[in-house]
Backbone as numpy.savetxt, mean C-alpha at the origin, in Angstrom:
# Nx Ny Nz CAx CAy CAz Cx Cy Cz
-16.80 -18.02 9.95 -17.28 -16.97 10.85 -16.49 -15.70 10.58
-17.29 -14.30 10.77 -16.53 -13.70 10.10 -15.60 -13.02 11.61
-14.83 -12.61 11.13 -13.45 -11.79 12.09 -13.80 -10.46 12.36
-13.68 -10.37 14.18 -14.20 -9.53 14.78 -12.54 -8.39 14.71
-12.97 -7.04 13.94 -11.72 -6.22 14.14 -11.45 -4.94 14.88
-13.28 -4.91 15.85 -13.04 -4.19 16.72 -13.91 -2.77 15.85
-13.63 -1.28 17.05 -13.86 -0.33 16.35 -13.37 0.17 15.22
-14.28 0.88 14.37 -12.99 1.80 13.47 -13.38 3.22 13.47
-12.66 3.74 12.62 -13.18 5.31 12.19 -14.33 5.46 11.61
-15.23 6.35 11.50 -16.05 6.80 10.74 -15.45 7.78 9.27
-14.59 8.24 9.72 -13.54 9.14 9.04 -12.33 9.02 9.13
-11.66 9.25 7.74 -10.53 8.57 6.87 -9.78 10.00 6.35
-8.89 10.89 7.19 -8.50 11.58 6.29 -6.94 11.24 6.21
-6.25 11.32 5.13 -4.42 11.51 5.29 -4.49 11.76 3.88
-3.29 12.64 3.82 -2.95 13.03 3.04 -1.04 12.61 2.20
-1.14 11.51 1.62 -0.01 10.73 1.29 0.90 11.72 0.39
1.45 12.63 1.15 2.52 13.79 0.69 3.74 12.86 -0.43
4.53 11.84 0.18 5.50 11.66 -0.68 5.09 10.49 -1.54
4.21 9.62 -1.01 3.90 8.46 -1.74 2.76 7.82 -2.46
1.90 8.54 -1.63 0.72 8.54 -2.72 0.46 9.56 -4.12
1.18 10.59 -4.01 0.47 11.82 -4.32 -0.53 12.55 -4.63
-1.64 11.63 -3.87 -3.32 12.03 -3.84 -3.30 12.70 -2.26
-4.69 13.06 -2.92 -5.26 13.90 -1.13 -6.85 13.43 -1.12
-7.29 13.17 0.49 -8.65 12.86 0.59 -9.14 14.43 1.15
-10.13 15.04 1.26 -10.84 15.98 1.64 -10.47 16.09 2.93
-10.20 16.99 3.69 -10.05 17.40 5.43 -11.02 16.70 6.20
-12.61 16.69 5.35 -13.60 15.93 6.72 -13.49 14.84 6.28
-12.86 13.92 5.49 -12.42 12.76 4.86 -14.16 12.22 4.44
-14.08 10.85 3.65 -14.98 10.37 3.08 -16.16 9.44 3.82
-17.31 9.53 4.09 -18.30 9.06 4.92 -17.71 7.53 4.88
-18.89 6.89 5.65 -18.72 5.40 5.39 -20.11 4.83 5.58
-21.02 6.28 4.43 -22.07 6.11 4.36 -23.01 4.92 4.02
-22.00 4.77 2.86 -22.81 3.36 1.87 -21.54 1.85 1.39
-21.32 0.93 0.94 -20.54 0.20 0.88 -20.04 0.59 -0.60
-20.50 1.70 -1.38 -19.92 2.31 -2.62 -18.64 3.36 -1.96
-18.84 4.12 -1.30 -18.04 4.88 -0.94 -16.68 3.82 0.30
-16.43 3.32 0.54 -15.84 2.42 1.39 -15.04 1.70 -0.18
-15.61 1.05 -1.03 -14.86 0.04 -1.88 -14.11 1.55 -3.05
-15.11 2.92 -3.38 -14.18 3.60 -3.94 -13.12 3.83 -3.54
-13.41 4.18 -2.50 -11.49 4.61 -1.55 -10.72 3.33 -1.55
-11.22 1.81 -1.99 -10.48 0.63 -1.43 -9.72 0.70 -3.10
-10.37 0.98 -4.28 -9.70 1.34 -5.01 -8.60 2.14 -5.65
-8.98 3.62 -4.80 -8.21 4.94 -4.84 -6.59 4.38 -4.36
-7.10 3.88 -3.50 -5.96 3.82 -2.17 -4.80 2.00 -2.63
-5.54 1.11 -3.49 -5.09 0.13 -4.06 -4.14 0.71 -5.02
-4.28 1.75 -5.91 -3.56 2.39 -7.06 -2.11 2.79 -6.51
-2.84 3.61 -5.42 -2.19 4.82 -5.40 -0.48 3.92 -4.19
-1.07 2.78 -3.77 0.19 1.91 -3.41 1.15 0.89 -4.43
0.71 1.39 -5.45 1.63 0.87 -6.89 2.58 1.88 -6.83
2.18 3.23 -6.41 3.48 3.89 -6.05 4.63 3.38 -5.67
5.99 3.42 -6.24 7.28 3.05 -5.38 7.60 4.34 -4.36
8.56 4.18 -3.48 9.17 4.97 -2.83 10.30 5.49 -3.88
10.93 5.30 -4.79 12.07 5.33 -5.74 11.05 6.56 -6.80
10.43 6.01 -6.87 9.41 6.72 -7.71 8.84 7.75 -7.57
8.61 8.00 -6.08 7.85 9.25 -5.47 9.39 10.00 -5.14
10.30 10.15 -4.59 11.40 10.49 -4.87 12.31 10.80 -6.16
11.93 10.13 -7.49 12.29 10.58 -8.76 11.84 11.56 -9.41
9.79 11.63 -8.78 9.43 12.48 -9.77 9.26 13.39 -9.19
9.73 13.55 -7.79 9.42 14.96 -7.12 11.19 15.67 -6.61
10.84 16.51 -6.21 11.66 17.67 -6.66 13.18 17.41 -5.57
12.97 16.56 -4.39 14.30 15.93 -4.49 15.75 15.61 -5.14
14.98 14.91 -6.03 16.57 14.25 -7.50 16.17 15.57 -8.78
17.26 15.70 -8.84 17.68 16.55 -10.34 17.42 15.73 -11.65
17.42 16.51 -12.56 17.54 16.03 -13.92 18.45 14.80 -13.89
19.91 15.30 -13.83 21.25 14.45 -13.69 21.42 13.43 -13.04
20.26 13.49 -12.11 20.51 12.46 -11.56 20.90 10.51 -11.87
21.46 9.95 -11.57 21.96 8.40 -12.75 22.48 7.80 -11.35
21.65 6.38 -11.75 22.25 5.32 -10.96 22.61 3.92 -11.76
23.57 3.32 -11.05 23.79 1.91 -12.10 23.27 0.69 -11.56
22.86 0.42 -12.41 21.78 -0.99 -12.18 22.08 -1.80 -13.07
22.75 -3.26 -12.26 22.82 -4.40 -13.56 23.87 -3.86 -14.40
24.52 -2.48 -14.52 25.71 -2.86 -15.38 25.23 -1.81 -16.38
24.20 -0.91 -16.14 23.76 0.29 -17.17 23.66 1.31 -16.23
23.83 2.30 -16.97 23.64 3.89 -16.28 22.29 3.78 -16.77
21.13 4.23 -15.41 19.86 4.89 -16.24 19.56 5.74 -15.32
18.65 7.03 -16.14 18.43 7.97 -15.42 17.31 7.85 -14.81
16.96 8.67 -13.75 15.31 8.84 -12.56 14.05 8.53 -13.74
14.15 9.00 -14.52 12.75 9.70 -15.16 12.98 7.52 -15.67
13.94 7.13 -16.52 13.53 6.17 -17.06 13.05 4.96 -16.10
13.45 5.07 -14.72 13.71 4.22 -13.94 11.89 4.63 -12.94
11.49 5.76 -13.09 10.21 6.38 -12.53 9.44 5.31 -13.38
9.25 5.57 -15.02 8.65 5.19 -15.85 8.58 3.49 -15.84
9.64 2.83 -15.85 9.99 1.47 -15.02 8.58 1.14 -14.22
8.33 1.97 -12.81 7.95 1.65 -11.84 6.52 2.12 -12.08
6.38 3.06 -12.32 4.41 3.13 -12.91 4.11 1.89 -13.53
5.41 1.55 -14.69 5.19 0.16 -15.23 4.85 -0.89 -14.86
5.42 -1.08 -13.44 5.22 -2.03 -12.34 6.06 -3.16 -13.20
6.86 -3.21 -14.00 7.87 -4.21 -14.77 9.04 -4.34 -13.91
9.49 -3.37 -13.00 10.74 -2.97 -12.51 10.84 -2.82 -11.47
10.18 -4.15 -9.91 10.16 -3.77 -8.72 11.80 -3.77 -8.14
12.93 -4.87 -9.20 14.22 -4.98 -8.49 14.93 -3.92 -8.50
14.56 -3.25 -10.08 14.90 -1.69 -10.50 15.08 -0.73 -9.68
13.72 -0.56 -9.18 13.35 0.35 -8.17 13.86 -0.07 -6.83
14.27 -0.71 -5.85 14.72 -1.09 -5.18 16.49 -0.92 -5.17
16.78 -1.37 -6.20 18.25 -0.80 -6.55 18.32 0.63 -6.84
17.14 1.06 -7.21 17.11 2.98 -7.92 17.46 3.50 -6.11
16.05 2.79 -5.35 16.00 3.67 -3.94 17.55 3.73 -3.43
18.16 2.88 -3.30 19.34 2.59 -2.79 20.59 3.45 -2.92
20.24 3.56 -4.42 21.39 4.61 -5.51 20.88 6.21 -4.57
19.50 6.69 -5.13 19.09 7.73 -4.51 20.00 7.76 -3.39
19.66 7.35 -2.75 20.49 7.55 -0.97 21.60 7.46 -1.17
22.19 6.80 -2.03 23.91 6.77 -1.50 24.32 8.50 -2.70
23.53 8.80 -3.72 23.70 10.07 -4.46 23.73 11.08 -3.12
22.11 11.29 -2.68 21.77 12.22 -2.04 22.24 12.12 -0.47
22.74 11.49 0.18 23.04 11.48 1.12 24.40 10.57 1.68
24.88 11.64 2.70 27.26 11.30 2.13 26.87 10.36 3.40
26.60 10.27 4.56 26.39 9.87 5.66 25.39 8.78 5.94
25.28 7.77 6.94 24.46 7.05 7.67 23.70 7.47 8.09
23.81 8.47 9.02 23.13 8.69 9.72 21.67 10.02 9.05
21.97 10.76 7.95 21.24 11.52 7.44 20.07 10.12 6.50
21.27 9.14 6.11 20.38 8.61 5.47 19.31 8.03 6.02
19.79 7.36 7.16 19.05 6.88 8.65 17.58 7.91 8.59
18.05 9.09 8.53 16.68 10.15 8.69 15.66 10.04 7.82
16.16 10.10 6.67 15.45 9.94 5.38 14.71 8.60 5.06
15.03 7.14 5.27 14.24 6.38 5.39 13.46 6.17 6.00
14.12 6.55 7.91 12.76 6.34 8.75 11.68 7.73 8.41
12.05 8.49 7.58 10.46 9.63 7.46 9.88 9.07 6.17
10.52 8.18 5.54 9.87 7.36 4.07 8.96 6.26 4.39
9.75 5.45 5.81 9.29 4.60 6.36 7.92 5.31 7.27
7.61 6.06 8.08 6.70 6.63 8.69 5.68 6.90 7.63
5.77 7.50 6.50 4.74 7.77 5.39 4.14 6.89 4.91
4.90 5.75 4.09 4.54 4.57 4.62 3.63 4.01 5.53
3.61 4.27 6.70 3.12 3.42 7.33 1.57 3.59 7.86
1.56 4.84 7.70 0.67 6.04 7.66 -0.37 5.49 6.21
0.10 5.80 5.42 -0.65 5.19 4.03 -1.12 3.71 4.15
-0.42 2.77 4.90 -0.76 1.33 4.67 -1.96 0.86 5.82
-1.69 1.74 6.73 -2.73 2.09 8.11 -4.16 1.95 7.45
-3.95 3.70 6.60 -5.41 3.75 5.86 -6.27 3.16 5.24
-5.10 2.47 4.33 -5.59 1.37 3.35 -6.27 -0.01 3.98
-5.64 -0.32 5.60 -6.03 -1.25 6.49 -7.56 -1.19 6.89
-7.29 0.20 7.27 -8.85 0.74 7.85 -10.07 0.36 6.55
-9.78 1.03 5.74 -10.92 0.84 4.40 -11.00 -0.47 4.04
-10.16 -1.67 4.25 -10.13 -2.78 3.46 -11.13 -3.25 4.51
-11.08 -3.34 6.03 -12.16 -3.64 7.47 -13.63 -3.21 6.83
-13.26 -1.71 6.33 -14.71 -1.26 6.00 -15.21 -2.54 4.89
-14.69 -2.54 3.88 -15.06 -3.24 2.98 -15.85 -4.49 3.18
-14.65 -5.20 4.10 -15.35 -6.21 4.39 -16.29 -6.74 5.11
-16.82 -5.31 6.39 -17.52 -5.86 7.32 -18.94 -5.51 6.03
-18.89 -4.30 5.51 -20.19 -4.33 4.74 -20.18 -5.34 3.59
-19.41 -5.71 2.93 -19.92 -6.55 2.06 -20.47 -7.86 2.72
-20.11 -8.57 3.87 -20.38 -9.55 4.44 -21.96 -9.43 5.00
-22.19 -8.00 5.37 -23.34 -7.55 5.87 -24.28 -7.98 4.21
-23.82 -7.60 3.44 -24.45 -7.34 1.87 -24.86 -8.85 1.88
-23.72 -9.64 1.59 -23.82 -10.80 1.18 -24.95 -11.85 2.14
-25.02 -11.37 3.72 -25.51 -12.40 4.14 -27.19 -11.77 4.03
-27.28 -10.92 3.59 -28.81 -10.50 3.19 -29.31 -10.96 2.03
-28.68 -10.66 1.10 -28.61 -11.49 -0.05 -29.23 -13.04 -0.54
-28.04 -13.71 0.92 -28.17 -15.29 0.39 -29.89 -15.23 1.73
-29.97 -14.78 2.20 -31.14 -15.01 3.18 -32.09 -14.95 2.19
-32.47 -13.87 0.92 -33.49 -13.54 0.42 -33.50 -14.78 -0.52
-32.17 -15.19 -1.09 -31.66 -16.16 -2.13 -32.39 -17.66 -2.00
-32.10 -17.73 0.09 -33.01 -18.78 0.18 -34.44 -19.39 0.20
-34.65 -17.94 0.01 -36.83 -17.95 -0.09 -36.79 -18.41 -1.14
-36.09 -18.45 -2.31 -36.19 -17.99 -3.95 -36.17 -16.85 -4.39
-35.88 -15.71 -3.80 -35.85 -14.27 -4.10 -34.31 -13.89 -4.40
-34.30 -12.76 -5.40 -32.59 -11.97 -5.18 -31.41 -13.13 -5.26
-31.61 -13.94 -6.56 -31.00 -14.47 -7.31 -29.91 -13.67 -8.28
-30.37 -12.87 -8.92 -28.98 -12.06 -9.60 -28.72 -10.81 -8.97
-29.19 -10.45 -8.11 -29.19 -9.51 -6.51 -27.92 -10.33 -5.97
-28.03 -11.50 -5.52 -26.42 -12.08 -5.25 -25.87 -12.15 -6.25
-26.04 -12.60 -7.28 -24.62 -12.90 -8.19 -24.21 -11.71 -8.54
-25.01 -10.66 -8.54 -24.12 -9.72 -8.61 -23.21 -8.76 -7.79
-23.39 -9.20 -6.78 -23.01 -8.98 -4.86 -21.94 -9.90 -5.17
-21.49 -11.02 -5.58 -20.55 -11.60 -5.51 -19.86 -11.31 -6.43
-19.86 -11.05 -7.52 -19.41 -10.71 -8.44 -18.70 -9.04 -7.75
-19.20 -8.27 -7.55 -18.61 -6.99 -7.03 -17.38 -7.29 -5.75
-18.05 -8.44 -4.56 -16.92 -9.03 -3.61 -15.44 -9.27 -4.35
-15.59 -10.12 -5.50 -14.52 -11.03 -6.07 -13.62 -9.33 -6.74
-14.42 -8.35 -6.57 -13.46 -7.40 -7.84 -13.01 -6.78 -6.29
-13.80 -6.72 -5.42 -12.74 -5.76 -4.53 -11.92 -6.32 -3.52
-12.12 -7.74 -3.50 -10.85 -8.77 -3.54 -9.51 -8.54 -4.29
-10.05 -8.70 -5.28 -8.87 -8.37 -6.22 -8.18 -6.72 -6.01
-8.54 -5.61 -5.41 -8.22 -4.32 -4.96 -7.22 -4.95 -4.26
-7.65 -5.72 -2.90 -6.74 -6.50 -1.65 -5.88 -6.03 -1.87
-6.02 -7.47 -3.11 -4.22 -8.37 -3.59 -3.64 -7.46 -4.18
-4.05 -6.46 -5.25 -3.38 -5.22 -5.81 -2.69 -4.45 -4.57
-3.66 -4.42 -3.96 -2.84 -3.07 -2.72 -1.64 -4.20 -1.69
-1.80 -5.29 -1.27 -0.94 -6.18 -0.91 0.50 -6.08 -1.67
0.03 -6.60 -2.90 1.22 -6.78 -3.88 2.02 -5.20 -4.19
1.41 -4.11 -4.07 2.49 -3.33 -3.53 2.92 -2.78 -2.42
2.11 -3.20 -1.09 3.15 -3.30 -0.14 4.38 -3.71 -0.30
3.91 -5.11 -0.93 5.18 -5.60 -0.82 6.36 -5.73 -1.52
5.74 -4.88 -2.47 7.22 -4.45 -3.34 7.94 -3.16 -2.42
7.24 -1.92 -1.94 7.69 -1.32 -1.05 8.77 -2.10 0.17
7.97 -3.01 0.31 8.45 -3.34 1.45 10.19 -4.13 1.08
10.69 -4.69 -0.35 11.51 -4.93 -0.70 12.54 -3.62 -0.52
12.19 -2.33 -0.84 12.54 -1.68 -1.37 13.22 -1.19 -0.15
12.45 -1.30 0.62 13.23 -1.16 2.27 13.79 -1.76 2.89
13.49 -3.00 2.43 14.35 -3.81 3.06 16.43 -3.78 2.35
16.20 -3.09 0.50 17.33 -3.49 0.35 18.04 -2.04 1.08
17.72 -1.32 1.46 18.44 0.12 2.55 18.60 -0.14 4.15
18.49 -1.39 4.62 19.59 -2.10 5.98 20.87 -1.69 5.59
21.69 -2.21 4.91 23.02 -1.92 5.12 23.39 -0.57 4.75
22.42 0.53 4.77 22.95 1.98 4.11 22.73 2.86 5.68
22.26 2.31 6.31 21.77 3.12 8.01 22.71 2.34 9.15
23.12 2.93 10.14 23.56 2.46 11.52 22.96 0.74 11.50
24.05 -0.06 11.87 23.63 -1.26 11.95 24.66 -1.95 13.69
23.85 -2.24 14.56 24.28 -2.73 15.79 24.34 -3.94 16.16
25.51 -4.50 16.27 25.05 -6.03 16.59 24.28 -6.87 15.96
24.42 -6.72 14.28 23.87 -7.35 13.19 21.91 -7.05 12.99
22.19 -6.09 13.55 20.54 -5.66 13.81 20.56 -3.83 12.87
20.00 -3.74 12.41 19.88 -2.31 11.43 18.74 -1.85 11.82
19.22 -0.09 12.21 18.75 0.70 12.69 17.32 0.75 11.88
16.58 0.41 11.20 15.00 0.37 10.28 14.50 -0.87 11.00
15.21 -2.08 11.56 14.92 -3.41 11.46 13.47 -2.62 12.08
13.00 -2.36 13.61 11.63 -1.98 14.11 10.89 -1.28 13.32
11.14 -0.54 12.22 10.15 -0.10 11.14 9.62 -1.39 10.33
10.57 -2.07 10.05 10.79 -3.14 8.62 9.48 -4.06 9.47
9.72 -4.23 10.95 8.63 -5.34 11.44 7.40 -4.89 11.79
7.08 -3.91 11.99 5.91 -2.83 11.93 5.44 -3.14 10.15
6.03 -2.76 9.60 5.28 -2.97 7.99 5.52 -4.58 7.39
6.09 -5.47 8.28 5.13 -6.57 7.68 4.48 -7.15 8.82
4.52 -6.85 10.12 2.73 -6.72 10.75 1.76 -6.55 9.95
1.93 -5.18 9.13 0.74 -4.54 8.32 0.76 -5.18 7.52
1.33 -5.92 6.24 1.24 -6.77 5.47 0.83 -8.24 5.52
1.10 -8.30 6.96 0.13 -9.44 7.32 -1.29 -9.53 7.78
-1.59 -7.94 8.59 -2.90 -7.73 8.47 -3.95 -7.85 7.58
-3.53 -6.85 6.59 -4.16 -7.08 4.79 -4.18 -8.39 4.45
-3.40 -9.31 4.80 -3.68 -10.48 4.09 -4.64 -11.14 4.80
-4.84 -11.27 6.31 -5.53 -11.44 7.07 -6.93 -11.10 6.32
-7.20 -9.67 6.45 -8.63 -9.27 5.72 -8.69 -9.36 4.43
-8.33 -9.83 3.55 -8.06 -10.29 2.48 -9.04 -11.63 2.19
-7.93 -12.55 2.65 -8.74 -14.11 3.50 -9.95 -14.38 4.15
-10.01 -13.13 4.72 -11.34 -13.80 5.59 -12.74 -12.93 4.40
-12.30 -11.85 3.65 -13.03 -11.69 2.29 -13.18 -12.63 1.55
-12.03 -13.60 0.85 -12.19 -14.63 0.29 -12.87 -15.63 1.10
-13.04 -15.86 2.41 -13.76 -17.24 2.74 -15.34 -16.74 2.99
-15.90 -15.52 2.46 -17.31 -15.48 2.41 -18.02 -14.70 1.35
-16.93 -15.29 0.00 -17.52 -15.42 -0.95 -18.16 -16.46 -1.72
């Protein structure tokens, strides 16, 4: 049965300043047809391969000079950026974010600032990506169960297989956009001990559980995509 998720938007605008570095249009994108809903499920899958280390390396933050040590090597932003487009280098990047902050910031408490507005952008971006993945799925389910209805007269035989065939690829968007949550979400997690920490509790911990709520959501709609294919 499929999963009831309530209202949504008709319109999708944000503009992912540090971490996406895309922009959607001001009146944002219809949710005219189930083409426009799975493009953005793509746009927005990519554009969370972004690291936080990464969107901070290549923007105007860190200097040239900038060098952190990882594992026992000096490497610089740009090689450690390049790393992370790579998607070869989520521990990299996670150790890069870390370095960043302890370079750019002498204090706790500034650093404190700087994650929770990394963390807010974040969360903001993973929101969106939530919303569009709902879209996805309530129309493709709509798609699919028309489909197998016609399927069962004898009609719209490769009309479904190719309806399923399109499900299974923007499935696979999901797990792409999942799988870098959750490298993000490493990446935040290794900056606890760089912020105010109280009673073995760190000042991010209520961000950190807010974004794997959201990471459990996505997987949620994820799943219930996979069980009506």
């Amino acid at each position: 049965m499929a999963r009831k998720y309530g209202i949504r938007p008709i319109f999708i605008s944000i503009c992912f300043t540090l971490l996406a570095g895309c922009t959607v249009p001001a009146d944002g994108p219809t949710r005219a047809s189930s083409g426009d809903a799975e493009k953005d499920l793509r746009v927005m899958s990519s554009a969370l391969q972004r690291t936080i280390f990464e969107a901070a390396a290549t923007g105007a933050v860190v200097g040239p000079g900038f060098v952190v040590v990882y594992h026992g090597r000096r490497t610089d932003a740009a090689t450690l950026a390049n790393s992370a487009i790579a998607g070869a280098a989520v521990g990299a990047a996670a150790g890069a974010y870390v370095g960043f902050l302890q370079k750019k910031y002498s204090n706790q408490e500034d650093r404190l600032e700087r994650v929770k507005s990394d963390l807010d952008k974040n969360a903001q971006e993973i929101q969106a990506t939530i919303s569009v993945m709902r879209d996805v799925v309530d129309q493709q389910q709509r798609e699919l169960a028309e489909l197998r209805a016609q399927a069962a007269t004898g009609a719209g035989d490769q009309a479904l297989a190719k309806e399923v065939a399109q499900a299974n690829a923007n499935l696979g968007e999901m797990q792409k956009a999942i799988s870098g949550a959750e490298n993000r979400q490493r990446e935040f997690e290794s900056t606890r001990g760089l912020v105010p920490i109280s009673g073995g509790s760190s000042a991010i911990d209520p961000e950190l559980q807010q974004l794997s709520n959201q990471i459990a959501a996505m997987r949620a709609i994820a799943s219930d995509l996979a069980e009506n294919i």
